[in-house]
N, C-alpha and C positions, 0 to 999 in steps of 0.2 A: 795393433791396428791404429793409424792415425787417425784422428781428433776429425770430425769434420768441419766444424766452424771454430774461428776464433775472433773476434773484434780488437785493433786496435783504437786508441782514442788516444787522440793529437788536438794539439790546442790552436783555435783560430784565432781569437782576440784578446785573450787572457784567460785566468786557471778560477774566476770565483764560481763558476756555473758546473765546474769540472763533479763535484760532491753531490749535486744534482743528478745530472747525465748515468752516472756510477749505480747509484737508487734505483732508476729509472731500468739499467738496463741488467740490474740483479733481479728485476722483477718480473722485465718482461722475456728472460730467456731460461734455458735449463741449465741445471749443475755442470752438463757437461761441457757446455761453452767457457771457451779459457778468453778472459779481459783483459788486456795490458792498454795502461796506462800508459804514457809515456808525459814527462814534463821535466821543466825547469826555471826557475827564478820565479816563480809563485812564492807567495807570504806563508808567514806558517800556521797560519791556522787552516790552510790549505793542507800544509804537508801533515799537519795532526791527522785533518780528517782522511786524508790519501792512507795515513801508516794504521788507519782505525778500520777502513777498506778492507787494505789484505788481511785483516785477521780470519776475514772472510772464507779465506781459501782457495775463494776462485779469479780475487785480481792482482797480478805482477805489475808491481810500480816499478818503474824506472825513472830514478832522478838523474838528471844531469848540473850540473855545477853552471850552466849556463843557458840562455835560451834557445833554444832550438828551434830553428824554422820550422813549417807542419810538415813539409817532405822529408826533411830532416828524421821527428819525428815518427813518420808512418815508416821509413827503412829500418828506422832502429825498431819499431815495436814488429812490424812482421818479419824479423831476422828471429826475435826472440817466439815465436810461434811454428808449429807442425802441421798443421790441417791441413785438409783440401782447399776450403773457402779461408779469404781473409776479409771480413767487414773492416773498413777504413770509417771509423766516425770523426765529426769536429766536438772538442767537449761541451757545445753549446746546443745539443740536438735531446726533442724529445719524441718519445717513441710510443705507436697507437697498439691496441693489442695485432698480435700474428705480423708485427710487421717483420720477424724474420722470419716464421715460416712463409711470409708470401713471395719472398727474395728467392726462398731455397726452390719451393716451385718453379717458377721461372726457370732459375738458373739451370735445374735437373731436365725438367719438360725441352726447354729449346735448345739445351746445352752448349748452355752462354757462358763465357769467357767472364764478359763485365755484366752485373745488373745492377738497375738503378733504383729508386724507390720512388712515390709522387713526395716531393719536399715541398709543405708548406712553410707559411713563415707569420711567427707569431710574437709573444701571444697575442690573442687567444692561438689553442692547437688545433690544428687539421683544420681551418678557416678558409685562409687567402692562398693561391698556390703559387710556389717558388719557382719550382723546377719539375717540368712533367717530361726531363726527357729534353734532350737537344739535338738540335739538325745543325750540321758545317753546312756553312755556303762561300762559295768566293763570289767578287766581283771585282770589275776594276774602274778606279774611282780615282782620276786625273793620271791617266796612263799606270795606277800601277795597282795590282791588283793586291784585293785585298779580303782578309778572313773574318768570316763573322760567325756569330750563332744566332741560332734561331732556339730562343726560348721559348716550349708550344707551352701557351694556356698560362705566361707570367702574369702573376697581380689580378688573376678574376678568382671566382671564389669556388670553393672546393665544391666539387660534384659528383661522386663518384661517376653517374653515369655519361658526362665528360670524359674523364679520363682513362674511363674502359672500352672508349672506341678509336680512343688513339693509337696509330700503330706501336709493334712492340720492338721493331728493328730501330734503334738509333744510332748516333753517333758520339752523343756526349751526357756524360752522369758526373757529377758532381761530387766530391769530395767531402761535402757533408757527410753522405752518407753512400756506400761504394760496395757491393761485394764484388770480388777478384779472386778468378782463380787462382790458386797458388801456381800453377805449371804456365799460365799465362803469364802471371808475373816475373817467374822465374824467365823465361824466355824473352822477354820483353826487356827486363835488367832492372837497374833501381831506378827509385823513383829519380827525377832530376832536382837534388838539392841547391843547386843556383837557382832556383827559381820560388819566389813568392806569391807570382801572381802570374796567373794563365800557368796554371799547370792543367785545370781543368784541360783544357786544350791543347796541351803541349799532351798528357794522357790520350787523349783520344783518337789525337793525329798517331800517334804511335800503333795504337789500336787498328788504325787500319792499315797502318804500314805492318804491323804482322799479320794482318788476313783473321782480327781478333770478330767475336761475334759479342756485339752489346745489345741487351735489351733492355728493356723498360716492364717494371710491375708496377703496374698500377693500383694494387691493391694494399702493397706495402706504401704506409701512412708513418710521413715523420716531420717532424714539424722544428724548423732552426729557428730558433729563440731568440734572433734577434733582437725584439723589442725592450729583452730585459734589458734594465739600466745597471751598467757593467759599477763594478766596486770601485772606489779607491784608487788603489793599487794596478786594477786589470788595464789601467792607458799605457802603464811601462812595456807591457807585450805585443802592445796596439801599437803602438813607435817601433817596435823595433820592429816587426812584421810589417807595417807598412813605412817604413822610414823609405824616403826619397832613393837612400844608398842602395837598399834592395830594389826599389821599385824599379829603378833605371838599371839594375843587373840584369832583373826578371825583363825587363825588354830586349835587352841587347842580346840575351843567351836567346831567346823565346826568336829572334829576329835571322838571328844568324843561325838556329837549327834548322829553318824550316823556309827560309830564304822570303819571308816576307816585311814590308813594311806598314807598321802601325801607328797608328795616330794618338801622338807622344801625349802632345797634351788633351788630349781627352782624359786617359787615361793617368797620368801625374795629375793631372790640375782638374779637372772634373768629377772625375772616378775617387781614386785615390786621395786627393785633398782633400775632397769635400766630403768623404767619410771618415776621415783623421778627426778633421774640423766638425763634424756632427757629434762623431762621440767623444770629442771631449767638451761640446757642452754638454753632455750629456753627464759625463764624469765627476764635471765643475759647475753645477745648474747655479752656480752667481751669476754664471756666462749672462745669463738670461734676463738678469737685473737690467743690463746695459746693453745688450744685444736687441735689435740689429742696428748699433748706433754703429758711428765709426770707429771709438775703441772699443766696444766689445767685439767686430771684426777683426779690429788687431792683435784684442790680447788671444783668439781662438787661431788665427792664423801662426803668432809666437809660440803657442802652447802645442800646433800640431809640428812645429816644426823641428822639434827638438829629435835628434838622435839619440838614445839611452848609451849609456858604454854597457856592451857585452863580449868582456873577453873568454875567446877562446882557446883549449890548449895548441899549443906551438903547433904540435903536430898533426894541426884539424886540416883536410881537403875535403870540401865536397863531393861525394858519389855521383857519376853522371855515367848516364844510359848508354851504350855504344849510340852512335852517328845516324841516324833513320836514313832510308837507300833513297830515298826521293822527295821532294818540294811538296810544300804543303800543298802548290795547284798544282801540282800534278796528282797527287794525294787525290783531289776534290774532283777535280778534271774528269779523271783516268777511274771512277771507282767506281766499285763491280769486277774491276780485272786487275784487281790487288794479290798482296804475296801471296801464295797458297803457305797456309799454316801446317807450321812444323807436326 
């Protein structure tokens, strides 16, 4: 008989939190749950602690010789698993007690394809809330239309009884933290490895282009760790994951799948730079000696700007999803009278 859950853990901004996350989630699940890791180009006191892990038993590391995107990532680690359920974590997430028995709930009761969890964002944990659940909406905004989310209950502060009278149908769950059926997944294809950024979304639009059923547990409690102050070393993963080269992939692929246009520089130069530019002062707190002068603007804009070299082998292509049958407004338009699932 197969396995019923497995967790992969993919890395968002770097691998020092990774040792952390591993603890966290030996503690809070049963023997029978299988963990894969997945990483690459982490330091080695990283890969000590990773290779001191599986002695454990219960987690399969996968190294790779070079960095790998987080979709990258989360295909390689749910290829190497059997379950029914596959939990999708970032290695930067911590976890409250039962928060996967209240995932499996949900998912069995409403027999959900995707569930989500309430993601706080810390430290401190289970405080301020991240992500209680997302709603798509279009609109159009100087003739053309355009996709957004609706984050319920971002940045106020945790309430249980808040978040157990929000509905449980949504449309978008976060890659923090993810359970996905495996026959879902399967059906749906791999994850889309051109993409860095808005896979959230580029998932979810998928989601209802298969007729997928996603909800929301509000009782499952996880909190992204944000606030820790990343090591050293963790801005090398920060660059290459958010390097301008990807960023501007992640739009053009994200643009041309789904036939909309996005608002570039928001997202380059608002979004994206000014969370380069945040942590690495955060990385390099000299920053802060001379910031907010005018060269300490420059040297945080120099320092975010850099590209890491991360060669791949020759014979690397991206995995990408079959073609989704319809536009993302018609997606948003037209829904309720989506694909009847396979």
């Amino acid at each position: 008989m197969d396995p019923l859950v497995s967790i992969v853990v993919a890395p968002r901004e770097g691998f020092s939190t990774v040792l952390m996350v591993l603890d966290e989630l030996l503690a809070s699940t049963d023997s029978s749950v299988h963990i894969v890791v997945v990483e690459g180009g982490s330091q080695p006191w990283v890969i000590d602690g990773l290779r001191n892990h599986r002695q454990s038993g219960r987690i399969d590391w996968i190294h790779l010789d070079y960095m790998p995107t987080p979709n990258e990532a989360r295909n390689i680690g749910a290829s190497a698993t059997n379950s029914r359920y596959i939990i999708f974590i970032d290695n930067d997430i911590a976890f409250e007690p039962d928060w996967l028995e209240e995932l499996m709930v949900v998912a069995e009761d409403h027999l959900a394809d995707v569930v989500g969890p309430t993601i706080c964002i810390g430290p401190p944990r289970a405080s301020i809330i991240h992500h209680a659940g997302g709603i798509l909406q279009g609109c159009v905004i100087d003739n053309n239309w355009s996709l957004y989310e609706e984050h319920r209950l971002k940045d106020l502060p945790f309430e249980m009884d808040a978040v157990s009278h929000l509905p449980v149908e949504i449309d978008v769950v976060e890659f923090h933290c993810m359970m996905v059926r495996r026959s879902a997944l399967e059906a749906m294809g791999p994850l889309d490895e051109r993409l860095s950024s808005r896979e959230e979304k580029d998932f979810a639009l998928r989601c209802i282009d298969n007729g997928l059923k996603v909800r929301y547990a509000c009782r499952s409690i996880v909190t992204y760790m944000a606030k820790v102050p990343p090591k050293r070393h963790d801005p090398t993963y920060l660059l290459f994951r958010w390097s301008r080269t990807n960023a501007l992939s992640s739009l053009e692929t994200f643009e041309e799948t789904w036939g909309v246009i996005l608002n570039r520089h928001k997202v380059l130069n608002l979004w994206i730079g000014g969370h380069r530019q945040r942590l690495m002062k955060i990385a390099h707190p000299w920053l802060g000696w001379i910031y907010p002068k005018r060269l300490g603007r420059w040297l945080a804009n120099f320092l975010a700007s850099r590209e890491p070299l991360n060669p791949r082998p020759a014979s690397w292509k991206p995995r990408i999803p079959p073609p989704p049958t319809r536009t993302a407004r018609q997606l948003i338009e037209n829904r309720g009278n989506g694909k009847p699932k396979q």
